[in-house]
Backbone as CSV, one residue per row, in Angstrom:
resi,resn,N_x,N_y,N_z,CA_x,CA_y,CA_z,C_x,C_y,C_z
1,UNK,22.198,116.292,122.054,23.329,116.247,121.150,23.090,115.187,120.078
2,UNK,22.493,115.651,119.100,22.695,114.591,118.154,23.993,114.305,117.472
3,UNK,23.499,113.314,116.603,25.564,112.997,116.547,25.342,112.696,114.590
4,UNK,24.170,113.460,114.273,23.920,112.962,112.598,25.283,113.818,111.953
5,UNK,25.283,112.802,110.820,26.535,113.287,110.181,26.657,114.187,109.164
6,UNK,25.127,114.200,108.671,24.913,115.763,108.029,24.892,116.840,108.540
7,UNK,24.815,117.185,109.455,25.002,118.663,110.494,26.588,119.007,110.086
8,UNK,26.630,120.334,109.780,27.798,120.788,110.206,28.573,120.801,111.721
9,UNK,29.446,120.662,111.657,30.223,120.973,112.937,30.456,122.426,113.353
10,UNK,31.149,122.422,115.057,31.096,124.105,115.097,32.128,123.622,116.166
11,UNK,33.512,124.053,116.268,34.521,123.807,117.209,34.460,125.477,118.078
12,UNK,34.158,125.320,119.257,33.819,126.500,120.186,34.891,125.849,121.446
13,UNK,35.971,127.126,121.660,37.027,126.986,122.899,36.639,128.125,123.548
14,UNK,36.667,127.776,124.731,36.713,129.139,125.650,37.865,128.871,127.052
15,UNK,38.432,129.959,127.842,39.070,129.794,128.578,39.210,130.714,129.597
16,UNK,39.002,129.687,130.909,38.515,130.253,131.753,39.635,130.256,132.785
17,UNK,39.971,131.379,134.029,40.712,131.288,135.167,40.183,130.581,136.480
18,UNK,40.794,129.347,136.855,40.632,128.950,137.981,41.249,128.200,139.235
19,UNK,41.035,129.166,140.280,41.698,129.401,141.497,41.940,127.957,141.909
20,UNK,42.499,127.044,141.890,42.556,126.216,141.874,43.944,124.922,141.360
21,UNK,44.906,124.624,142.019,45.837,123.793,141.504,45.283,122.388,140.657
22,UNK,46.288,122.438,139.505,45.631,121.166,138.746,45.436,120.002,139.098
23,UNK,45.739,119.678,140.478,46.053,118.476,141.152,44.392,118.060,141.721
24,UNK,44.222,119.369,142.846,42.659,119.755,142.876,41.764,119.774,141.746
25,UNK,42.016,120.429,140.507,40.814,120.381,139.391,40.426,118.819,138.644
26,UNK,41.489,118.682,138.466,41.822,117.092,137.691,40.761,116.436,137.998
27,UNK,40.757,115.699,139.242,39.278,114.803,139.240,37.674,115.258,139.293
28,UNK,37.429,116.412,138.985,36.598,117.304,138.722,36.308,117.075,137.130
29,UNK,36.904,116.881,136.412,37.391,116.574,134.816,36.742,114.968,134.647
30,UNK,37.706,114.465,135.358,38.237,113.274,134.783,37.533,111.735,135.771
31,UNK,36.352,112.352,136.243,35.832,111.319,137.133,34.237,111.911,137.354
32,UNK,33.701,110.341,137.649,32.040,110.789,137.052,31.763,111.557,138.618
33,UNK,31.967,111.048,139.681,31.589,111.747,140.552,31.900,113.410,140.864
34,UNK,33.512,113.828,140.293,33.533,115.420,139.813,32.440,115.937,138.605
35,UNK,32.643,115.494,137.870,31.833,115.955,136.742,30.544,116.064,136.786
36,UNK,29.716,115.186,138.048,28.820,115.115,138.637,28.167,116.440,139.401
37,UNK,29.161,117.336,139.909,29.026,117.994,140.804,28.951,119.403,140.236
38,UNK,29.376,119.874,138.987,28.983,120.630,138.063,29.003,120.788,136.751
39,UNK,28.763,119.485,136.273,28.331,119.263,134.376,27.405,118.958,134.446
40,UNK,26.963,117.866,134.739,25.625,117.402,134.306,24.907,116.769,135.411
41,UNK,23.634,116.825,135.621,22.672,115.778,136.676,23.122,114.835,137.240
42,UNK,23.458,114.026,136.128,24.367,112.644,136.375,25.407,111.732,135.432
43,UNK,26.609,111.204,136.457,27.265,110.930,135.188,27.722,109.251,135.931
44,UNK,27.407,108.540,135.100,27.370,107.232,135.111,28.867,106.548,134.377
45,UNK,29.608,105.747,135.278,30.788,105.061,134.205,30.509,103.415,134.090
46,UNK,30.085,103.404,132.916,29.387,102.247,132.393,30.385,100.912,132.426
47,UNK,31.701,101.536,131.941,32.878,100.155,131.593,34.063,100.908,131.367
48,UNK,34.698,100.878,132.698,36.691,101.120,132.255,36.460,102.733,131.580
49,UNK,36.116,102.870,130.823,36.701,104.623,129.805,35.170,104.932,129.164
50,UNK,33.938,104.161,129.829,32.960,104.356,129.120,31.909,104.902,130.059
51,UNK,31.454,106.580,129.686,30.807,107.280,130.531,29.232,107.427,130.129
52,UNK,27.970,107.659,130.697,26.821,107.790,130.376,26.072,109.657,131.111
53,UNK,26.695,110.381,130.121,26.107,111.576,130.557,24.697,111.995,130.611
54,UNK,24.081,112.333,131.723,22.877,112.288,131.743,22.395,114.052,132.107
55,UNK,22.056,114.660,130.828,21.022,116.003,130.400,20.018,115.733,130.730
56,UNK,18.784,116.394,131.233,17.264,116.615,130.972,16.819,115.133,130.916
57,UNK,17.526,114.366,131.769,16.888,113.056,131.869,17.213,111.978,131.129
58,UNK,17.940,112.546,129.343,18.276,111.938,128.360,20.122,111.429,128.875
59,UNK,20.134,110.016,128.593,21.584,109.545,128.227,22.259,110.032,127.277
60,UNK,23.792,110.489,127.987,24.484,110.805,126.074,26.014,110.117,126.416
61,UNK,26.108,109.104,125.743,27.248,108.433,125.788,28.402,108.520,125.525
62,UNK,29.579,108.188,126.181,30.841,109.143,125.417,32.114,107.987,126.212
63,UNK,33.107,108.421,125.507,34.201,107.573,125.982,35.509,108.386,126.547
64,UNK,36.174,107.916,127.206,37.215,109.114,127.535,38.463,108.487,126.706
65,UNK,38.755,108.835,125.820,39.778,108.655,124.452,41.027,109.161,124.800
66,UNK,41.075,109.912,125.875,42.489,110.189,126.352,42.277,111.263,127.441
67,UNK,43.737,110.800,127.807,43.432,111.565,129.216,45.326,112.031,129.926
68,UNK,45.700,113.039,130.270,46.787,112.959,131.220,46.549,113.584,132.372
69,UNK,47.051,112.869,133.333,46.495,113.148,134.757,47.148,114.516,134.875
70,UNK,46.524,115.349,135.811,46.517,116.649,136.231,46.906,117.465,134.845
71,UNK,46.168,116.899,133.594,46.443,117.819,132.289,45.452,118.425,131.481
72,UNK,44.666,117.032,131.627,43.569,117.041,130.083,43.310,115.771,130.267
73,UNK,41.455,116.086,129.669,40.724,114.842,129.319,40.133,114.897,128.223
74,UNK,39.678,113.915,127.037,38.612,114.139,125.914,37.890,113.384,126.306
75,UNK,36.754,113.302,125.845,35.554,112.769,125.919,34.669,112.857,124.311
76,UNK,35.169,111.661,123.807,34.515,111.706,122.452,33.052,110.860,122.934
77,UNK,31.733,111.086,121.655,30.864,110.840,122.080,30.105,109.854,121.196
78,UNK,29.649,108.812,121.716,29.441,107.742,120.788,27.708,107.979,120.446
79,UNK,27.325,106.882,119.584,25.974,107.014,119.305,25.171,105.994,119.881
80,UNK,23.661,106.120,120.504,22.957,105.617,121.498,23.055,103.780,121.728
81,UNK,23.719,103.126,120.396,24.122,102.177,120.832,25.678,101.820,121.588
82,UNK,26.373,103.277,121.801,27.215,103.283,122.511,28.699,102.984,121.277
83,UNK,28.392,103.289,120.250,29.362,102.793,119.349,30.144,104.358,118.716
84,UNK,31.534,103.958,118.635,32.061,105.413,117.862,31.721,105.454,116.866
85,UNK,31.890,106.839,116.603,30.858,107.464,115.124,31.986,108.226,114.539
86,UNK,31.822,108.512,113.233,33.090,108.859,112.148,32.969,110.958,112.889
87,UNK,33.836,111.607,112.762,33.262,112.818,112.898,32.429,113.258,114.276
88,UNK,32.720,112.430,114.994,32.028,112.172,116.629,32.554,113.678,117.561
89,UNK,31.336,113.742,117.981,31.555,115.028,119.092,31.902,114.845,119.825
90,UNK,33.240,115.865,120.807,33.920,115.284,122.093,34.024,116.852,122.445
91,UNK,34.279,116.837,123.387,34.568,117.840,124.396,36.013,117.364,124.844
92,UNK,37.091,118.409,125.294,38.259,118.489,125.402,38.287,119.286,127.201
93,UNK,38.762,119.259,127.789,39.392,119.930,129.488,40.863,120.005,129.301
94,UNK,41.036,121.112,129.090,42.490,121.181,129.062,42.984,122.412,130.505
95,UNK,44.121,121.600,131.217,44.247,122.671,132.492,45.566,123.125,131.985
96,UNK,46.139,124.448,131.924,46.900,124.886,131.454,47.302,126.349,132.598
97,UNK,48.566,126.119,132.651,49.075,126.720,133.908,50.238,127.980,134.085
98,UNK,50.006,129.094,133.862,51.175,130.318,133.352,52.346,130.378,133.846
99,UNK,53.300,129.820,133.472,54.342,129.692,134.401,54.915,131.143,134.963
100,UNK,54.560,132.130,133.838,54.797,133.107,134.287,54.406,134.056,135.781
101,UNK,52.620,133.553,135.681,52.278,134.147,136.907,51.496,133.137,138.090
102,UNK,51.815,132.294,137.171,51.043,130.998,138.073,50.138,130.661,138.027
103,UNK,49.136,131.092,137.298,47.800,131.140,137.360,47.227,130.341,136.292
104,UNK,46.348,129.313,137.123,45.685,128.177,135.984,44.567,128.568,135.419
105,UNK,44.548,128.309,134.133,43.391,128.216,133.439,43.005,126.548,132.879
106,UNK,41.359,127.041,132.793,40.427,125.620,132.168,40.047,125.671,130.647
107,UNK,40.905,125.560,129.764,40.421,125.102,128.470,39.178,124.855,128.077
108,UNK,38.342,124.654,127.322,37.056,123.815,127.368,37.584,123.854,125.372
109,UNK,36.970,123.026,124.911,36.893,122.773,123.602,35.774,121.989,123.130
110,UNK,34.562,122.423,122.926,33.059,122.122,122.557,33.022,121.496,121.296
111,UNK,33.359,120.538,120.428,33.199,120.032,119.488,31.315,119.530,119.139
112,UNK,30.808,120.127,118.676,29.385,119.622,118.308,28.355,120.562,116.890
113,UNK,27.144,120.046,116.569,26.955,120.918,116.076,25.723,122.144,116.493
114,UNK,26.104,122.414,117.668,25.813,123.595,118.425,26.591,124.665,117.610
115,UNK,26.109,125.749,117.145,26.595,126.822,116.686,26.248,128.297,117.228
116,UNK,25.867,128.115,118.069,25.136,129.879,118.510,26.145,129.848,119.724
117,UNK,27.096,130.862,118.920,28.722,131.356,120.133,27.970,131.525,121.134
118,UNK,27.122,132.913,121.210,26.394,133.192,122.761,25.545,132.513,123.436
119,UNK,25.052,131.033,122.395,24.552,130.503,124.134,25.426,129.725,124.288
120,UNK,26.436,129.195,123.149,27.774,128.370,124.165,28.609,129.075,125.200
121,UNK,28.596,130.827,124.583,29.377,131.416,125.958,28.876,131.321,127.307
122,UNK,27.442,131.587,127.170,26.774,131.947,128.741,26.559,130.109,129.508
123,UNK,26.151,128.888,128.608,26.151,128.003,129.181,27.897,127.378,129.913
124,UNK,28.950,127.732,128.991,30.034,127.551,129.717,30.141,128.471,130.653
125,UNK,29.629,129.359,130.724,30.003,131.038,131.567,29.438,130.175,133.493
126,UNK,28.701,129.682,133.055,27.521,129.123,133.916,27.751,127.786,134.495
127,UNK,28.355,126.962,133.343,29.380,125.643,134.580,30.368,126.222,135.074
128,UNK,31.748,127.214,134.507,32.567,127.363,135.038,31.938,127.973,136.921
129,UNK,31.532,128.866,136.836,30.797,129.351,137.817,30.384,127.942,138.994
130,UNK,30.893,127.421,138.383,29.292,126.214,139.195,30.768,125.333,139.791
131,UNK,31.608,125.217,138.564,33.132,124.571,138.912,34.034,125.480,139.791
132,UNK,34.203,126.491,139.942,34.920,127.282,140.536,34.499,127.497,141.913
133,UNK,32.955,127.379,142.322,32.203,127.066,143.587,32.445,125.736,144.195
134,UNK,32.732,124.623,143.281,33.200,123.500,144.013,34.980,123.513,144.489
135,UNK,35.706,124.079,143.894,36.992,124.212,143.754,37.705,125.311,144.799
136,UNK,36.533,126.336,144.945,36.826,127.135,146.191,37.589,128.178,145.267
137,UNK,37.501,128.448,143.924,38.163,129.262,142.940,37.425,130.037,142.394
Protein backbone atom coordinates (compact mmCIF):
# COMPACT_ATOMS: atom_id res chain seq x y z
CA UNK A 1 0.00 0.00 0.00
CA UNK A 2 1.67 2.92 -0.88
CA UNK A 3 0.37 6.03 0.53
CA UNK A 4 2.00 8.62 -2.46
CA UNK A 5 -0.16 11.43 -2.94
CA UNK A 6 -0.12 11.46 -6.60
CA UNK A 7 -2.03 8.21 -7.12
CA UNK A 8 -5.51 8.57 -7.52
CA UNK A 9 -7.78 7.20 -5.00
CA UNK A 10 -10.44 4.39 -5.52
CA UNK A 11 -13.20 4.12 -2.59
CA UNK A 12 -14.39 0.24 -3.01
CA UNK A 13 -17.46 -0.95 -0.37
CA UNK A 14 -18.64 -4.26 -0.39
CA UNK A 15 -21.13 -6.02 1.89
CA UNK A 16 -21.16 -9.01 3.18
CA UNK A 17 -23.78 -11.40 5.42
CA UNK A 18 -22.56 -12.68 8.62
CA UNK A 19 -23.93 -15.32 10.82
CA UNK A 20 -22.82 -13.89 13.60
CA UNK A 21 -24.07 -11.26 16.48
CA UNK A 22 -22.20 -7.94 16.59
CA UNK A 23 -21.16 -8.54 20.02
CA UNK A 24 -19.25 -11.80 18.66
CA UNK A 25 -17.87 -9.95 15.40
CA UNK A 26 -16.68 -6.73 17.11
CA UNK A 27 -13.39 -7.94 18.47
CA UNK A 28 -12.62 -9.66 15.28
CA UNK A 29 -12.57 -5.86 13.86
CA UNK A 30 -11.36 -4.05 16.48
CA UNK A 31 -8.43 -6.01 18.14
CA UNK A 32 -5.03 -7.15 16.79
CA UNK A 33 -5.46 -10.59 17.97
CA UNK A 34 -9.11 -10.87 15.87
CA UNK A 35 -7.82 -9.27 12.98
CA UNK A 36 -5.01 -11.58 13.34
CA UNK A 37 -6.99 -14.54 12.71
CA UNK A 38 -8.28 -13.50 9.29
CA UNK A 39 -6.71 -10.15 7.80
CA UNK A 40 -3.43 -10.31 7.85
CA UNK A 41 -0.25 -12.63 9.06
CA UNK A 42 0.19 -10.35 11.77
CA UNK A 43 -1.10 -7.52 13.53
CA UNK A 44 0.95 -5.78 16.07
CA UNK A 45 -0.52 -2.78 18.52
CA UNK A 46 2.37 -0.60 18.79
CA UNK A 47 0.78 2.31 21.29
CA UNK A 48 -2.92 2.80 22.68
CA UNK A 49 -4.78 3.24 18.85
CA UNK A 50 -1.54 2.48 17.00
CA UNK A 51 -1.56 -0.78 14.87
CA UNK A 52 1.40 -2.40 12.69
CA UNK A 53 -0.21 -4.50 9.89
CA UNK A 54 1.93 -7.01 8.68
CA UNK A 55 1.39 -8.27 4.53
CA UNK A 56 4.06 -10.44 2.80
CA UNK A 57 6.35 -9.74 5.60
CA UNK A 58 6.11 -5.87 4.94
CA UNK A 59 4.80 -3.43 7.95
CA UNK A 60 1.86 -1.14 7.10
CA UNK A 61 0.99 1.20 9.77
CA UNK A 62 -2.32 2.56 10.64
CA UNK A 63 -4.19 4.08 13.51
CA UNK A 64 -7.64 3.28 14.68
CA UNK A 65 -9.25 6.97 14.32
CA UNK A 66 -12.47 5.78 15.56
CA UNK A 67 -14.23 3.21 16.69
CA UNK A 68 -17.90 2.24 18.36
CA UNK A 69 -18.01 -0.82 20.16
CA UNK A 70 -20.15 -3.56 18.62
CA UNK A 71 -20.49 -0.91 15.50
CA UNK A 72 -17.55 0.13 13.49
CA UNK A 73 -13.92 0.64 13.31
CA UNK A 74 -11.56 2.90 10.90
CA UNK A 75 -8.28 2.34 10.50
CA UNK A 76 -6.58 5.23 8.76
CA UNK A 77 -3.08 4.52 7.55
CA UNK A 78 -0.05 6.40 8.30
CA UNK A 79 3.29 6.60 6.42
CA UNK A 80 6.40 4.29 7.34
CA UNK A 81 7.48 6.80 9.82
CA UNK A 82 4.21 6.13 11.39
CA UNK A 83 2.96 9.73 10.83
CA UNK A 84 -0.64 10.80 9.34
CA UNK A 85 -0.66 11.66 5.82
CA UNK A 86 -3.08 14.30 4.11
CA UNK A 87 -5.55 12.00 1.90
CA UNK A 88 -4.43 8.79 3.97
CA UNK A 89 -5.86 5.35 3.24
CA UNK A 90 -8.14 3.70 5.84
CA UNK A 91 -10.29 0.95 5.70
CA UNK A 92 -13.74 1.26 7.46
CA UNK A 93 -15.77 -2.26 9.34
CA UNK A 94 -18.99 -1.29 9.58
CA UNK A 95 -21.51 -4.06 11.32
CA UNK A 96 -24.88 -3.19 10.36
CA UNK A 97 -27.87 -5.16 11.48
CA UNK A 98 -31.62 -5.51 9.60
CA UNK A 99 -33.91 -4.87 12.02
CA UNK A 100 -36.24 -6.12 9.81
CA UNK A 101 -34.97 -9.67 9.52
CA UNK A 102 -32.23 -9.69 11.82
CA UNK A 103 -29.62 -10.41 9.89
CA UNK A 104 -26.09 -8.79 10.20
CA UNK A 105 -24.07 -7.62 7.69
CA UNK A 106 -20.08 -6.57 7.44
CA UNK A 107 -19.52 -3.34 5.64
CA UNK A 108 -15.97 -3.16 4.42
CA UNK A 109 -14.97 0.30 2.87
CA UNK A 110 -11.41 -0.03 1.04
CA UNK A 111 -10.11 3.44 0.75
CA UNK A 112 -6.68 3.12 -1.32
CA UNK A 113 -5.30 3.43 -4.57
CA UNK A 114 -6.07 -0.10 -5.54
CA UNK A 115 -8.45 0.18 -8.43
CA UNK A 116 -9.15 -3.21 -10.10
CA UNK A 117 -13.03 -3.82 -8.61
CA UNK A 118 -12.37 -7.65 -9.36
CA UNK A 119 -9.41 -8.27 -7.52
CA UNK A 120 -10.81 -6.12 -4.63
CA UNK A 121 -13.99 -8.32 -4.98
CA UNK A 122 -12.37 -11.80 -4.86
CA UNK A 123 -9.62 -10.65 -2.17
CA UNK A 124 -12.56 -9.40 0.15
CA UNK A 125 -14.67 -12.46 -1.19
CA UNK A 126 -11.70 -14.46 0.41
CA UNK A 127 -11.26 -12.75 4.00
CA UNK A 128 -14.88 -12.67 4.47
CA UNK A 129 -14.77 -16.48 3.95
CA UNK A 130 -11.83 -16.78 6.25
CA UNK A 131 -13.99 -14.35 8.89
CA UNK A 132 -17.12 -16.19 8.75
CA UNK A 133 -14.99 -19.61 9.49
CA UNK A 134 -13.78 -17.99 12.62
CA UNK A 135 -17.26 -16.65 13.64
CA UNK A 136 -18.98 -19.99 12.97
CA UNK A 137 -21.07 -17.78 10.21
Amino acid sequence: MSLSATRQKHRFSVEHPINASPKILYPYLATASGLEQWFCQRVQVESGQHFNFVWDNQPHYAEMSSHRTNRSVRFCFLDERRQPVADANYLDFLIEESQLTQEVYLRVVDYSEETDEEELEEMWAGLMQKLREQVGG
